[in-house]
N, C-alpha and C positions, 0 to 999 in steps of 0.2 A: 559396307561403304565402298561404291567403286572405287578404282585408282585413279590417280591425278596424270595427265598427260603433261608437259614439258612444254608442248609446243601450244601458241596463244597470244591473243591480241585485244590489248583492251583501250580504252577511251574514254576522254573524260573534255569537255568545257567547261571554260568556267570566266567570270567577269568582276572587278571590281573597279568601280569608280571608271577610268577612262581605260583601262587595263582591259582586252582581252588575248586567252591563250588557249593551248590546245595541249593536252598531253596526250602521246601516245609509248606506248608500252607491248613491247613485242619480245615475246618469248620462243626459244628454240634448244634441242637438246645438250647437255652440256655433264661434263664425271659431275662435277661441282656447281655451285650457284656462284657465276660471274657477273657480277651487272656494273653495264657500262651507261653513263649519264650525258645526256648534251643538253646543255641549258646556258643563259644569258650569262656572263661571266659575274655581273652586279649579284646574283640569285645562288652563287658558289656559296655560298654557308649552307643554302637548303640539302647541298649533296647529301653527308652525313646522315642527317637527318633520312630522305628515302632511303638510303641502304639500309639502314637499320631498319624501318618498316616492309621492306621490302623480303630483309632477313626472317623478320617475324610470321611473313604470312609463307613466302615459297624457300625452299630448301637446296633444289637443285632446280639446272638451266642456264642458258646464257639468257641474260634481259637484259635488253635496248630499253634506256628509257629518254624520250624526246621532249623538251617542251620550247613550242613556239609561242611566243609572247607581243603585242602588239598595242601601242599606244596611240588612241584618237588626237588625231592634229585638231581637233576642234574647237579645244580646251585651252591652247596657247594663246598667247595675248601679244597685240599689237603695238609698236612701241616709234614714235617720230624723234629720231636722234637729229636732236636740235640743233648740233653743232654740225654735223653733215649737213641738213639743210639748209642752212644760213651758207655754209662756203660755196653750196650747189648755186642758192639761189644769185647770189653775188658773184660768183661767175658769170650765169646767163643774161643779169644786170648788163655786163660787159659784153656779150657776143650780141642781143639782142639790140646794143646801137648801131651793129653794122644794118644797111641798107637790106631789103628783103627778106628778113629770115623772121619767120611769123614767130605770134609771142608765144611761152614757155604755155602749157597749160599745168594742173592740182597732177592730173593721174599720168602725167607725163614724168613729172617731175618725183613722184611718189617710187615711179618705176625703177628711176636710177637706182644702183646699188647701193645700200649704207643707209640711205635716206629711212628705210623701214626697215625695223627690226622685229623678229618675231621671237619672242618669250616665253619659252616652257615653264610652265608653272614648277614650284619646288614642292617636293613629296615632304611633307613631315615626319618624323620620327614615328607618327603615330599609324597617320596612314600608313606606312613603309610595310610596319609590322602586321598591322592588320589586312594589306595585299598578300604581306609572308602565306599570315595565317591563311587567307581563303584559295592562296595557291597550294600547300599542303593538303590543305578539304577535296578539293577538288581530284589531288593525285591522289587521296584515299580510295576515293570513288574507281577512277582511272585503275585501281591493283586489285578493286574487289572484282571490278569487269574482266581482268584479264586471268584473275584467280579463278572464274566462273566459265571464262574461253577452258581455260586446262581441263578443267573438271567436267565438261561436256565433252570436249576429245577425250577425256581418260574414261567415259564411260564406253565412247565406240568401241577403245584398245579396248578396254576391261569385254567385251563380247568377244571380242577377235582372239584376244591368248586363252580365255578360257575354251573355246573352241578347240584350239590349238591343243590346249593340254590335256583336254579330253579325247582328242587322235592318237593322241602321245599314247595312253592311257591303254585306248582303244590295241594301236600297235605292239603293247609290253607284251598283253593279256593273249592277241592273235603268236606274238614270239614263245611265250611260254606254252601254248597248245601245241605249238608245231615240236617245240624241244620234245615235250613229252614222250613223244614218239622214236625219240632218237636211240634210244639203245635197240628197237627192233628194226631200224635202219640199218646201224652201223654193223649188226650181225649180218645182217642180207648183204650187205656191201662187202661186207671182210670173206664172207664166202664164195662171193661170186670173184673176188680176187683171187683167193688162195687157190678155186679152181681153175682162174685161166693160169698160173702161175707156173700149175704143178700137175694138173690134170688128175689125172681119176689116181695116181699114185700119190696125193694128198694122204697120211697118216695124221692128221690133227684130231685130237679126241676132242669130244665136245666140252670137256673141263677145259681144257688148251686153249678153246675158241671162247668160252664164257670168262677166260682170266682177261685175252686179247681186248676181248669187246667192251670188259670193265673198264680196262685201261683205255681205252680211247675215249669210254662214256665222260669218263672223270675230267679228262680234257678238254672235254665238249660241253662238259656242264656250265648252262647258264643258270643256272636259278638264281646263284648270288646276285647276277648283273640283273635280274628283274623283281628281285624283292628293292634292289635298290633305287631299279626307275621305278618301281609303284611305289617306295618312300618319296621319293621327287616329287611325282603328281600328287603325291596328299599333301607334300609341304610348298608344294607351287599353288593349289587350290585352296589351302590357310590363308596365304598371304595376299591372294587375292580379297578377299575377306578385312582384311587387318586394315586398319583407319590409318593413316599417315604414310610417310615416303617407304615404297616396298623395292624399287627399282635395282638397287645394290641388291639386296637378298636375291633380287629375282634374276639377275646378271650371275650371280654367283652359283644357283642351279642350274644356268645354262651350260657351265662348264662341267658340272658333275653328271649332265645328262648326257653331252657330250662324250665324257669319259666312258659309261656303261654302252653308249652304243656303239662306241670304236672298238671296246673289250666283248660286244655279243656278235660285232662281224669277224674278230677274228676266231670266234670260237665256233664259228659254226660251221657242223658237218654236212650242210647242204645245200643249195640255192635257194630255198625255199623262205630257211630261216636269213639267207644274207641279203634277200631281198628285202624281208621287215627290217633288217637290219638297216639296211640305205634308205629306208624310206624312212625310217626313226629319224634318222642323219638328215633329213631334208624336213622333215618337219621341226627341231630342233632350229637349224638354221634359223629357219621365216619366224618362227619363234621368239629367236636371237634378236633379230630385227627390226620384231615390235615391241621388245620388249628395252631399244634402246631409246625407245620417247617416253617411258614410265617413268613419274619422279621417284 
């Protein structure tokens, strides 16, 4: 099963009775799963509710979750305050006996303030609940799309590191071929020392120079440091493999891969090996990198 990416965006509509909303849900990486809510302040009981679903399905990340909500004016009712138009009309009674001033007309008079009043209807207990319910529906929708966003990014990452860790892999196995070769290096080296050192009156016996060159073998030996990266690459390549959040495990190898490749450059007796060495160092990195959008 690939791994799950962190980073994602999912969407959902949805409509009841004169109700429409829009939820949006946007994910990005995060040590923890933090999710932050914005919604109509009346719709604050739903909170609880998503994070707990939201807990259920993702584990790490930061999630934005949005919902915009929108009520059709359509549905409101028309209302003639009675006693506003009686004092309106009984006013104009009175200004309409001066000379010249034409008579009042219906939408003239409807215009004035107060005279209409417009009427939101009342939600019922019943509706109330059952708008709850089909805005929940709809957010389920809305975490499966954005479960589905992650899970397609975690398949590109899940190409990209395994790649990675197969360079990795690739670079242990080029470090331990070159090591190989190190004790018949460091012989050639120690002699070509000891004779500019001391020139042709060198008296080192070749037991003298096979004790020298053990001892510097022993110092220079990496095999421990690469039995340990090729333990890393088989338990980085497991847990690609493994069904649910690997991100921590796989955070936690970066630093033990880390560790062997700072301990094979300093042990190494030649340019050859300190250059797999820094290239290990740079491929771990980019590694590091992508491996901090893995849930």
């Amino acid at each position: 099963m690939p791994i799950a990416s962190m980073t994602g965006f999912g969407h959902a509509d949805g409509e009841f009775e004169a109700f429409r909303w829009t939820w949006e849900l946007r994910s990005v990486n995060g040590r923890g799963l933090d999710v932050r809510v914005r919604m109509p302040a009346d719709l604050s009981a739903l909170e609880g509710v998503i994070r707990e679903k939201i807990g259920q399905k993702l584990k790490r990340g930061n999630i934005q979750v949005s919902l915009q909500i929108t009520r059709s004016t359509g549905v409101s009712q028309i209302k003639i305050n009675q006693q506003a138009l009686q004092q309106v009309l009984a006013v104009l009674a009175e200004i309409e006996n001066h000379a010249g001033l034409a008579p009042s007309t219906a939408d003239g008079i409807l215009n004035i303030r107060g005279v209409v009043e417009q009427i939101e209807p009342v939600e019922t207990e019943e509706s109330r609940e059952q708008r709850q319910a089909t805005l929940l529906h709809s957010f389920e929708a809305a975490l499966a799309d954005l479960a589905a966003s992650r899970a397609a990014e975690g398949q590109r990452l899940h190409v990209i590191i395994s790649g990675q860790v197969d360079e990795i892999a690739r670079l242990s196995k080029a470090g331990e071929a070159c090591a190989a070769n190190a004790v018949e290096m460091l012989r050639t080296r120690l002699s070509q020392q000891l004779a500019a050192l001391l020139g042709n009156s060198s008296q080192l016996s070749e037991e003298r120079l096979a004790q020298e060159v053990a001892l510097l073998a022993t110092k220079a030996d990496i095999r421990e440091e690469i039995d340990r990266l090729n333990a890393h690459v088989a338990s980085a390549q497991s847990l690609l493999q493994e069904a649910g959040p690997v991100g921590r495990k796989l955070d936690f190898l970066i630093q033990e891969f880390n560790r062997e490749a700072n301990t094979l450059c300093s042990k190494s007796p030649d340019t050859a090996l300190t250059r797999i060495g820094l290239d290990l160092k740079v491929q771990i990195e980019q590694l590091r990198e992508q491996i901090q959008n893995v849930e």
